[in-house]
N, C-alpha and C positions, 0 to 999 in steps of 0.2 A: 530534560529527559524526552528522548522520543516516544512518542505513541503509535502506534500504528492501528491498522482496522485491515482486516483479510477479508473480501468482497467473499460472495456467497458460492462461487464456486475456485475459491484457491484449495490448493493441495494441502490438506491437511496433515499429508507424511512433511512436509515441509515445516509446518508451526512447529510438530512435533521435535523433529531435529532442534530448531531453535531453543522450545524449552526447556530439553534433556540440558542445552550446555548453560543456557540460562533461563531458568523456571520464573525469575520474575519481572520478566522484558514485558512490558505494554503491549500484549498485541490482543485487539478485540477481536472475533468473528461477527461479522454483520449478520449472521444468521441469528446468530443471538441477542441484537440490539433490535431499538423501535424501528433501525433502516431497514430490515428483510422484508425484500421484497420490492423494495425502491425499484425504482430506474437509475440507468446509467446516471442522469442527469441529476437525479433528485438523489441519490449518492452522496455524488460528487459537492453537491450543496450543504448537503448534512457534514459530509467532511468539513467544510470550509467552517462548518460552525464547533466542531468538534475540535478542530484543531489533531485530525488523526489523518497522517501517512496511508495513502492507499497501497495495500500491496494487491494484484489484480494479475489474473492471465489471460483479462480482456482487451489484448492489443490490438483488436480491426474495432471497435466503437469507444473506448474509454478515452483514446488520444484527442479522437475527433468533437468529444464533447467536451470533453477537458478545453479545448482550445477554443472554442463556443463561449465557453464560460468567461475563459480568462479574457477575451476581447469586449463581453458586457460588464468587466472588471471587480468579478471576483477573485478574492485571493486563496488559490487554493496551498493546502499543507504542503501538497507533493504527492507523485505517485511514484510506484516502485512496477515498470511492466515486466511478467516474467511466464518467456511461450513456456509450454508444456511440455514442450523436448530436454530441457535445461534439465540439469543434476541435478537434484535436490540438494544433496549437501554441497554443491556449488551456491547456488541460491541460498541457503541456511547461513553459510558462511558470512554473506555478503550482509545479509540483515543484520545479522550480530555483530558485521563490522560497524556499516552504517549506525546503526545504536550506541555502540562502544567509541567512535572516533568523529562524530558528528554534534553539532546541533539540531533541533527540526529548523530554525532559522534559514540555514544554511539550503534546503530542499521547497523552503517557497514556492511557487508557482514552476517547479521541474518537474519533467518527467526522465526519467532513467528505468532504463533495463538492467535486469537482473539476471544473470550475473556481470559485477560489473566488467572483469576483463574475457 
């Protein structure tokens, strides 16, 4: 099963869609874990130990530390990057796919944008 974790400023009209179509999908708010507040960096850490999918619409710093990481070889879950101009329910969709038609295996040390097409 996938898990995810929604960084501290994702769209919340967005979870929302997800949980109308599936109310018991994994998805944390970091606002509401021990992480709020973190940094990018120490995030991205807490992820790696959590084993939770970043979903993030921090795409100018989240890539670049991600990539930081992965070269002092950490393995992170995955993240999901998603600008702020995107649909929501284009984006909603895509989570629900990814949940529904995936492993987290499969998302290892990726980064993908959201929506996927």
């Amino acid at each position: 099963m996938i898990r995810f974790a929604a960084d501290e400023n994702f769209n919340n009209d967005i979870l929302r869609a997800v949980w109308r179509v599936e109310p018991t999908l994994d998805i944390i708010r970091v606002q509401d874990t021990e992480a709020s507040g973190f940094s990018d960096s120490d995030l991205l850490r807490w992820l790696a130990q959590t084993s939770r999918i970043l979903l993030t619409h921090d795409v100018n710093t989240v890539p670049r530390f991600a990539k930081e990481l992965l070269k002092e070889g950490f393995v992170l879950p995955g993240i999901f990057l998603v600008q702020d101009s995107k649909p929501i329910a284009a984006v909603a969709r895509d989570i629900l796919l990814v949940a529904s038609c995936s492993s987290p295996e499969e998302w290892i040390n990726q980064l993908w944008y959201l929506p996927l097409a």
